[in-house]
N, CA and C atoms as a LAMMPS dump frame, in Angstrom:
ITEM: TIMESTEP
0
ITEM: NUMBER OF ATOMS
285
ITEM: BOX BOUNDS ff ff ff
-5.0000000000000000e+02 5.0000000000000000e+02
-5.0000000000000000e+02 5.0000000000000000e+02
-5.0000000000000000e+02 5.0000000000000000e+02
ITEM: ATOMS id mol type element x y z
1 1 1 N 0.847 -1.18 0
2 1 2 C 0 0 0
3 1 3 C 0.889 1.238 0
4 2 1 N 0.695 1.763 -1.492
5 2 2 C 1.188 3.104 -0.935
6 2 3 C 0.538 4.803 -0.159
7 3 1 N 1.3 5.406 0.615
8 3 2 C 0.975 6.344 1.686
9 3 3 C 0.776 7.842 0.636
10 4 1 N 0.028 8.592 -0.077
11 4 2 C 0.357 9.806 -0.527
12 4 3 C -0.557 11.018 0.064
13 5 1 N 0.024 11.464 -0.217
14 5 2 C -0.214 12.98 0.294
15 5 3 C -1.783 13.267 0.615
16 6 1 N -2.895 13.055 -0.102
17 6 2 C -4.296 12.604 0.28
18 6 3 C -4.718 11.637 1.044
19 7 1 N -3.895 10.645 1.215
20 7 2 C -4.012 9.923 1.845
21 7 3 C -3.665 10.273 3.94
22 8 1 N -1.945 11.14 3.443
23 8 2 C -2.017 11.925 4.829
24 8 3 C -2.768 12.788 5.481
25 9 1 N -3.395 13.792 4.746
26 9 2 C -4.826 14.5 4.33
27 9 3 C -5.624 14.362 5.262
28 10 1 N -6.089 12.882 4.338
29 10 2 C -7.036 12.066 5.007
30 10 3 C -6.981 11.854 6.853
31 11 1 N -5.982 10.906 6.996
32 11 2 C -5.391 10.644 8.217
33 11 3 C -5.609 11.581 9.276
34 12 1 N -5.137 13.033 8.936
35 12 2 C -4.657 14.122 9.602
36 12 3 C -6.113 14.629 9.911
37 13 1 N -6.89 14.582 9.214
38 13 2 C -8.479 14.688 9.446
39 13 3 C -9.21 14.325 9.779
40 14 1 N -9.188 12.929 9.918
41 14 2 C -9.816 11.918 10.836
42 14 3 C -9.173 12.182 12.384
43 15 1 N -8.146 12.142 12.68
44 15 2 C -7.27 12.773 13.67
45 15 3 C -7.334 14.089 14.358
46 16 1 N -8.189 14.6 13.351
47 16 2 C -8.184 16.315 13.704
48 16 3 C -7.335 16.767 14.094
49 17 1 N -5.793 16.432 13.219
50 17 2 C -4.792 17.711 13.367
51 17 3 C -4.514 18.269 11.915
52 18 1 N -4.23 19.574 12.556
53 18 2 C -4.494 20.532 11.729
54 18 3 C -2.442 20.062 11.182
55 19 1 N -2.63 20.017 9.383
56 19 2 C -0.821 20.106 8.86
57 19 3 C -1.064 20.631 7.629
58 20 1 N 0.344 21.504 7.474
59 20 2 C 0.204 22.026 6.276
60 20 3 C 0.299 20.826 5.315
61 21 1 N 0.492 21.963 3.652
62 21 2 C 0.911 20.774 2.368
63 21 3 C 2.178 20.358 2.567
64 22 1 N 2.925 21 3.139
65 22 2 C 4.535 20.506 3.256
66 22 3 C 5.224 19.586 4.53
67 23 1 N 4.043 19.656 5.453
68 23 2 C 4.137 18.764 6.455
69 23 3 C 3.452 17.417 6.015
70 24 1 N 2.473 17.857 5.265
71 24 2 C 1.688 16.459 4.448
72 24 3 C 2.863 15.513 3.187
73 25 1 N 3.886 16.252 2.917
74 25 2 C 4.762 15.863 1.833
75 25 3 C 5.728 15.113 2.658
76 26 1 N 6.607 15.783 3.922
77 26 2 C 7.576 15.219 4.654
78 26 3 C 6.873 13.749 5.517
79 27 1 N 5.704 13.877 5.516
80 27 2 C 5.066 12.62 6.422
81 27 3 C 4.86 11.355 5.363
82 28 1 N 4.385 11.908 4.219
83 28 2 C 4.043 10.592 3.396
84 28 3 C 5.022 9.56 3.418
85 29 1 N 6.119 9.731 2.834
86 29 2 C 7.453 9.137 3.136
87 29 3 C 7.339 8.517 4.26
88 30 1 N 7.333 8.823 5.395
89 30 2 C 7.68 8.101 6.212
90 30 3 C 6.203 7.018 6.961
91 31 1 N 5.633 7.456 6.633
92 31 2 C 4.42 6.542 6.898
93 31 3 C 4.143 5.36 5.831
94 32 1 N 4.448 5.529 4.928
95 32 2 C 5.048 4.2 3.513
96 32 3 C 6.148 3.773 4.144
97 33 1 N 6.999 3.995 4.33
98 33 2 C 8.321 2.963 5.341
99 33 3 C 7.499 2.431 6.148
100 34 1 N 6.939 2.823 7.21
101 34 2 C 6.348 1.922 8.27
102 34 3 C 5.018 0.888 7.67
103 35 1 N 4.413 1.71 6.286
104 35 2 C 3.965 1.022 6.045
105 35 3 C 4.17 -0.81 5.503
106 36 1 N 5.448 -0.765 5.236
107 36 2 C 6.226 -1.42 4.305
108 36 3 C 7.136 -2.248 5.309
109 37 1 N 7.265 -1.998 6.481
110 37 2 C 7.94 -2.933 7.378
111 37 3 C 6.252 -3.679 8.339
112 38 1 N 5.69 -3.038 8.15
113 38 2 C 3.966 -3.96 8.896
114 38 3 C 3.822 -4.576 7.065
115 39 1 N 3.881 -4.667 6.417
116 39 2 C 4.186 -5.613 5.328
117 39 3 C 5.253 -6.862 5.633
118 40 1 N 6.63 -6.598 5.585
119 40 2 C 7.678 -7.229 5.944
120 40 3 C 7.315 -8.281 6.865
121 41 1 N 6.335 -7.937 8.386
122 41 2 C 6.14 -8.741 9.095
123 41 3 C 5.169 -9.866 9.014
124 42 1 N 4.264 -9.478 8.103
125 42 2 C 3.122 -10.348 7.661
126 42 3 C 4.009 -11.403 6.542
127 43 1 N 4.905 -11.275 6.537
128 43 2 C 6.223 -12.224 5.547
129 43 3 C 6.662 -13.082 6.225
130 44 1 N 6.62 -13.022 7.841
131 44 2 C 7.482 -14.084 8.605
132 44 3 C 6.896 -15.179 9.019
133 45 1 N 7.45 -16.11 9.187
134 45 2 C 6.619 -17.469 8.846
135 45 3 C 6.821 -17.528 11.145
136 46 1 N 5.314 -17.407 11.35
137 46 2 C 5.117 -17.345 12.75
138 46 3 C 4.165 -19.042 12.839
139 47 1 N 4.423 -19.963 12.136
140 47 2 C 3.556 -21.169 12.57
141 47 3 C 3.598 -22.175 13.611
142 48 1 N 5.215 -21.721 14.065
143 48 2 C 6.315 -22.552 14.935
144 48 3 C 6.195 -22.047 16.256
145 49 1 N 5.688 -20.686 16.5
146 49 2 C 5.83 -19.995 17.497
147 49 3 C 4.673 -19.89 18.054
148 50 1 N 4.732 -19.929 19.765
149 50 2 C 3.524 -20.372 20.526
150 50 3 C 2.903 -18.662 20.659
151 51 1 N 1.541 -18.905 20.844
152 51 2 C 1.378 -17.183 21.388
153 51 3 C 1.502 -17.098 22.496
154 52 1 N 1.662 -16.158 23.257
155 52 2 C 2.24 -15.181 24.441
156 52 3 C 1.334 -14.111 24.905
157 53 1 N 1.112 -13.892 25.97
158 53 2 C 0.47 -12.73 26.485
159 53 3 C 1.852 -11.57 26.77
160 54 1 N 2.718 -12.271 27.151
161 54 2 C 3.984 -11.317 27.433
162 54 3 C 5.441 -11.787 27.009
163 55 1 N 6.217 -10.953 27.148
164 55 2 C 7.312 -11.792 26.54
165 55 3 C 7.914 -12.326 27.678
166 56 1 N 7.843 -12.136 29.413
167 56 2 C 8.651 -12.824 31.049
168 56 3 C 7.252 -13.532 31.323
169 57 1 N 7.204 -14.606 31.501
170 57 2 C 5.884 -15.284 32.251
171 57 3 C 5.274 -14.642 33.466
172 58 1 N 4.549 -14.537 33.554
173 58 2 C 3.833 -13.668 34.8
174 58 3 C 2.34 -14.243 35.289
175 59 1 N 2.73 -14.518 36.585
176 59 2 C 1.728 -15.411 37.175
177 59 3 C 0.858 -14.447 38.349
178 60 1 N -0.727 -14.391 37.896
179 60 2 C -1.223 -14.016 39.319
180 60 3 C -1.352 -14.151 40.3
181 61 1 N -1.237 -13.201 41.064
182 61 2 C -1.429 -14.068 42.711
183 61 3 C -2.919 -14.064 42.988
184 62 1 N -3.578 -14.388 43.554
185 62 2 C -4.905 -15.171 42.945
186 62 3 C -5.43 -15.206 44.463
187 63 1 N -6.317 -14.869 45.322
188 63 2 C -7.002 -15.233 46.602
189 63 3 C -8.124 -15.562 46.524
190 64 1 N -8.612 -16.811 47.577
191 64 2 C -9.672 -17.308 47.445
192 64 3 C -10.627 -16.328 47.503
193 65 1 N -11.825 -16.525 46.934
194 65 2 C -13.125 -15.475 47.152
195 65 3 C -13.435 -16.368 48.149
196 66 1 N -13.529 -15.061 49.027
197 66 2 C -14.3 -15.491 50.551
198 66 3 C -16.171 -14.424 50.55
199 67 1 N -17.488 -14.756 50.749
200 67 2 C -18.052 -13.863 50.84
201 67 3 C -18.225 -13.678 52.618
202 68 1 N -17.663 -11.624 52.727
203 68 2 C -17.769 -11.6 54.303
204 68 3 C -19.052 -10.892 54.049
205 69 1 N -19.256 -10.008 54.61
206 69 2 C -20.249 -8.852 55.51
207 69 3 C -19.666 -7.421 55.149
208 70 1 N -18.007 -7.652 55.293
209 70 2 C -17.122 -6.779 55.414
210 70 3 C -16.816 -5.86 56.588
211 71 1 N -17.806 -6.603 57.782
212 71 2 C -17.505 -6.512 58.487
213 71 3 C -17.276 -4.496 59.571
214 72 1 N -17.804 -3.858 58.104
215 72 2 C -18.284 -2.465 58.96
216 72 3 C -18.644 -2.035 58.693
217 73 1 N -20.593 -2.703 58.871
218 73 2 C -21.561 -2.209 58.801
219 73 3 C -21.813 -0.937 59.788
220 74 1 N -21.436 -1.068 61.019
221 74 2 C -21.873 -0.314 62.419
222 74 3 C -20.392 0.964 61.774
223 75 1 N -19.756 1.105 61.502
224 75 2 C -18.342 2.424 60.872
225 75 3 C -19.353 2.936 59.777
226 76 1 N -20.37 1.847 58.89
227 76 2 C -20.655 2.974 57.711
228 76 3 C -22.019 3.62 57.972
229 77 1 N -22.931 2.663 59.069
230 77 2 C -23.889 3.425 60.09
231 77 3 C -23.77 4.586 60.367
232 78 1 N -22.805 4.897 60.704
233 78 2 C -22.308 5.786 62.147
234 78 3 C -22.459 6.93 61.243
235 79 1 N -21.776 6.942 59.905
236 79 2 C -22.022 7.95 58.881
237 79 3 C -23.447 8.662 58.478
238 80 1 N -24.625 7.63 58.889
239 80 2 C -25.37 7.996 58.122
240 80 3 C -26.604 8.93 59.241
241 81 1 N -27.407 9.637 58.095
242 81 2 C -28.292 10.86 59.011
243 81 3 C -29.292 9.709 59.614
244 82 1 N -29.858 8.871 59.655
245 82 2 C -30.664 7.575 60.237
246 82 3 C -30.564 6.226 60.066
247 83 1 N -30.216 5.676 61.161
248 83 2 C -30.425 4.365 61.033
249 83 3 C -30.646 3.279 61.968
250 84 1 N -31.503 2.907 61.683
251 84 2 C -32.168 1.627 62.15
252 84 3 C -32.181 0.209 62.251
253 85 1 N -32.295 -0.412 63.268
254 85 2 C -32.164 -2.012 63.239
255 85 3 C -30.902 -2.696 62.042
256 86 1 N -29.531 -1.78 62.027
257 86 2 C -28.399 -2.025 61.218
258 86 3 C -28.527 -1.731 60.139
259 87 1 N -30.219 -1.032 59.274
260 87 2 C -30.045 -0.761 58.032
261 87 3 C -30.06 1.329 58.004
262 88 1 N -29.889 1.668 56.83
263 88 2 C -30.365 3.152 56.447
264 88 3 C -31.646 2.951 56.7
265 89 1 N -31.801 4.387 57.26
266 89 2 C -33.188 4.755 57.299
267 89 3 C -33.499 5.839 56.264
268 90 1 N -34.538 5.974 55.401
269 90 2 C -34.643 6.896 54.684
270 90 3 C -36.35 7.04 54.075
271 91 1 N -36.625 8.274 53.963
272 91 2 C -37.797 8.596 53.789
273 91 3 C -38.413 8.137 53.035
274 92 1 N -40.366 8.095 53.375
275 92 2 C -41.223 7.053 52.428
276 92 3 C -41.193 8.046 51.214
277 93 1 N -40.902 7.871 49.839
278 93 2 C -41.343 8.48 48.874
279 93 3 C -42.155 7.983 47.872
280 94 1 N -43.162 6.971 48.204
281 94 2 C -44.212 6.277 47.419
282 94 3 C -45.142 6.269 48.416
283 95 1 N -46.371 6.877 48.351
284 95 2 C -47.528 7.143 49.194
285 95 3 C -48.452 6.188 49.144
């Protein structure tokens, strides 16, 4: 695929940055190189090679799910403008 100048245009507009014609000329070039090495790579024969999430193995540390309470109900009480028998209290608004 080649990269030209409408094409950077394009890009730069979808992007919403604002480039001149001569910044649009110095970019084409180099966005065809990169284009052309993401070519290169679609060339390498990857059939041998396992996939990877990372390139160092990395293992989670992992804790059982426990379900608590959490244990501070009566700390998040204490916060509130009413409450009752351990729950919020809060006004009837359906008559």
């Amino acid at each position: 695929m080649s990269v030209d100048i409408a094409t950077v245009k394009k890009i730069a507009s979808l992007a919403r940055i604002a480039i001149t014609e001569e910044e649009a000329a110095r970019i084409a070039p180099e966005l065809d190189n990169i284009m052309g090495w993401i070519e290169q790579l679609g060339e390498v024969d990857t059939s041998d090679v396992a996939p990877m999430t990372a390139v160092i193995p990395n293992h989670l540390r992992l804790r059982d799910d426990v379900v608590t309470d959490g244990g501070v109900r009566d700390a998040v009480l204490s916060n509130a403008p009413q409450a009752e028998h351990g729950f919020f209290t809060v006004p009837k608004v359906i008559e």
